[in-house]
SERO-4910 file (N, C-alpha, C, O; in steps of 0.05 Angstrom, whole numbers):
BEGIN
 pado doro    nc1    nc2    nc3   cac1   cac2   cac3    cc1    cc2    cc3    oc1    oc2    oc3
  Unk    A     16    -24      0      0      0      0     17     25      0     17     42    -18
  Unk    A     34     27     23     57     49     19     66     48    -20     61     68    -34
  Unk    A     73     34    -26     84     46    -56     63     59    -62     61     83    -59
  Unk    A     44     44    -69     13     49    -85      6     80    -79      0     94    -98
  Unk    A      6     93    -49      4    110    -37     23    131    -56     13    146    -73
  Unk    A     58    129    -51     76    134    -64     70    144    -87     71    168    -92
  Unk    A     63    127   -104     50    133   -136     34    148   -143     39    160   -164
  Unk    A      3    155   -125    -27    176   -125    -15    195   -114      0    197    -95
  Unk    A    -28    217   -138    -26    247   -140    -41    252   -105    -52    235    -92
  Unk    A    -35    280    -98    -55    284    -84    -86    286    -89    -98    298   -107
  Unk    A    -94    271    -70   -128    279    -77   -139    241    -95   -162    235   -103
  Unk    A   -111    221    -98   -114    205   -126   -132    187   -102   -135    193    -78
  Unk    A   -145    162   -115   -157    135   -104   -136    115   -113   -120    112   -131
  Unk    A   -146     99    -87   -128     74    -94   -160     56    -81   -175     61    -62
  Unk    A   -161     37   -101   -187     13    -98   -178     -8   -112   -175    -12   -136
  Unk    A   -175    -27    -82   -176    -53    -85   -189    -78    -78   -211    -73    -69
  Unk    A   -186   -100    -79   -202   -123    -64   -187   -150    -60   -167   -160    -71
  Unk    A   -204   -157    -42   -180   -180    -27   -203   -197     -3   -223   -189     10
  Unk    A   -192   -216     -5   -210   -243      6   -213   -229     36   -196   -215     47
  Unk    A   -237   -236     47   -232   -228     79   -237   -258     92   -248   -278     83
  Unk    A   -226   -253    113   -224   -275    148   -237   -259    166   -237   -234    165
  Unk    A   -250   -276    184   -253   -268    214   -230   -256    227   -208   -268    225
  Unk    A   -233   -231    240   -212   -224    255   -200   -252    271   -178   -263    266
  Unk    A   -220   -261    294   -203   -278    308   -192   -309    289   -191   -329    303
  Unk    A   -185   -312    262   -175   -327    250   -143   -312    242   -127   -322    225
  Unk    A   -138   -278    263   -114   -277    250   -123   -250    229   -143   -245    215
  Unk    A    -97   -234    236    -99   -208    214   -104   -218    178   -117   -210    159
  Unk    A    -87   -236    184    -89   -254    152    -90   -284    147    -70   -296    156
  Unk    A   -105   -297    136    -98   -319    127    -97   -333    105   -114   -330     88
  Unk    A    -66   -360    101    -66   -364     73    -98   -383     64   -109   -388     86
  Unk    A   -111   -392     47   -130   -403     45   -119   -435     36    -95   -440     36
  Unk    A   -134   -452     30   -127   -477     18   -124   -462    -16   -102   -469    -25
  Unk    A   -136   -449    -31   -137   -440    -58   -107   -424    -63   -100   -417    -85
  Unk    A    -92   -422    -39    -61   -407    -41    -62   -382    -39    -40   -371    -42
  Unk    A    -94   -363    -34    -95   -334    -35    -98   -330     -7   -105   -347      9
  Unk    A    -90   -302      1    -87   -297     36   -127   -276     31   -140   -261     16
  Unk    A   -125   -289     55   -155   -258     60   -143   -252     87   -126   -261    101
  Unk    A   -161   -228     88   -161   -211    107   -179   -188    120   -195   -171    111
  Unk    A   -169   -193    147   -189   -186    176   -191   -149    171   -173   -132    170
  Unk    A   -212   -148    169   -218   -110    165   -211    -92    189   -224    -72    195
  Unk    A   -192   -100    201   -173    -87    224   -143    -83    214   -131    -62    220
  Unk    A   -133    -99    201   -114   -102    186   -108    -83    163    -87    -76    155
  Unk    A   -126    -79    157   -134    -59    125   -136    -41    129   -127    -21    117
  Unk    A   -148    -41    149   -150    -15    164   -119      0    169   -110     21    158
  Unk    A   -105    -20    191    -84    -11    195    -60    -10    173    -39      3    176
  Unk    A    -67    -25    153    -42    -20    133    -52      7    110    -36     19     96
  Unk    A    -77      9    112    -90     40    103    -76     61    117    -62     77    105
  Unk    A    -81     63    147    -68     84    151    -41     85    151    -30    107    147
  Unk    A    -26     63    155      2     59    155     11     79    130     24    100    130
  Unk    A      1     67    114      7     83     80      0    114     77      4    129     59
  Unk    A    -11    117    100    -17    166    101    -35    158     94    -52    175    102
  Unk    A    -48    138     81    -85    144     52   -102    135     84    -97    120    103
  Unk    A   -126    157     77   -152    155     88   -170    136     74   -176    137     50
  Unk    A   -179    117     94   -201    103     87   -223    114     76   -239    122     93
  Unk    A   -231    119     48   -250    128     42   -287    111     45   -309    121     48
  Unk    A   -275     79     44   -290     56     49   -281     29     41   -267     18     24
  Unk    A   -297     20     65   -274    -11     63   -310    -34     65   -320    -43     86
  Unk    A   -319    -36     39   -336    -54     40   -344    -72     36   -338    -76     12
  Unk    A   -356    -90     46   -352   -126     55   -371   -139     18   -394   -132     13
  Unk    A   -359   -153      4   -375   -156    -21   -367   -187    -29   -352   -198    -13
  Unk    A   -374   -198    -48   -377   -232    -56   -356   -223    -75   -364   -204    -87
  Unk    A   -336   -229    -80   -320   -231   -100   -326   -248   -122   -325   -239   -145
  Unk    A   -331   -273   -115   -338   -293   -141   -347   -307   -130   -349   -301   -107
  Unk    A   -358   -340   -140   -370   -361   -131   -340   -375   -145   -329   -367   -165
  Unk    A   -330   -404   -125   -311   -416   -120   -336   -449   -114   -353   -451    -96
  Unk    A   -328   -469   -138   -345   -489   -132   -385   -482   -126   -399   -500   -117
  Unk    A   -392   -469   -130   -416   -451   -131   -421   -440   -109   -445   -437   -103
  Unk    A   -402   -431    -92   -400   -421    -66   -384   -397    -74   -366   -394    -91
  Unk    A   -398   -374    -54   -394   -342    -58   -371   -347    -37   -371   -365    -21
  Unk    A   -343   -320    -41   -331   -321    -38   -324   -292    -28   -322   -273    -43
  Unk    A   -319   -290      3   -331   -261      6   -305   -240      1   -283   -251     -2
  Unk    A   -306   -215      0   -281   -203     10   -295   -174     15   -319   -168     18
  Unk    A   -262   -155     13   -265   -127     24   -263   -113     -7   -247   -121    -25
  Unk    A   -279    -93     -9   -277    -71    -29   -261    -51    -13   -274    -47      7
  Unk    A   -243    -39    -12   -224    -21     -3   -225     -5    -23   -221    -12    -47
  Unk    A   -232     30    -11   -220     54    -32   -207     62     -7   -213     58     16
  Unk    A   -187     75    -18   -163     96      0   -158    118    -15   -154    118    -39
  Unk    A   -157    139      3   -152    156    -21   -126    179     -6   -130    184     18
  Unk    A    -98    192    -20    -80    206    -11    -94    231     -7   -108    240    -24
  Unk    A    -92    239     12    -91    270     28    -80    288      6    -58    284     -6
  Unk    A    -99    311     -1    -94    335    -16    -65    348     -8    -57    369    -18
***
């Protein structure tokens, strides 16, 4: 996130997405599929780590996996003017 940060103009967005876990499973975990998700405390903290303000960090189905929904985080951040 710091690079990403690094790179946006002032004022730029940065939006991404990424598998989420239960916090108490751990800030992150790897999955059996080899992708990590992650606990919306975490995102949080590596949001602000990077200077970017959480503009919104919201909980959405990414895809169906075997016909099972597959949840994660919609993350926008955006750099301070």
């Amino acid at each position: 996130m710091r690079a990403a940060a690094g790179a946006l103009k002032p004022g730029g967005l940065l939006v991404f997405t990424v598998e989420a876990c239960a916090a108490e499973q751990g800030p992150h975990l790897l999955q059996p599929s080899g992708r990590y998700a992650h606990a919306e405390e975490y995102l949080r903290t590596g949001v602000a780590a990077a200077s970017l303000a959480a503009a919104a960090l919201e909980r959405v189905v990414l895809r169906k996996e075997s016909a099972v929904d597959v949840h994660g985080w919609l993350v926008t951040a955006q750099r301070p003017h």
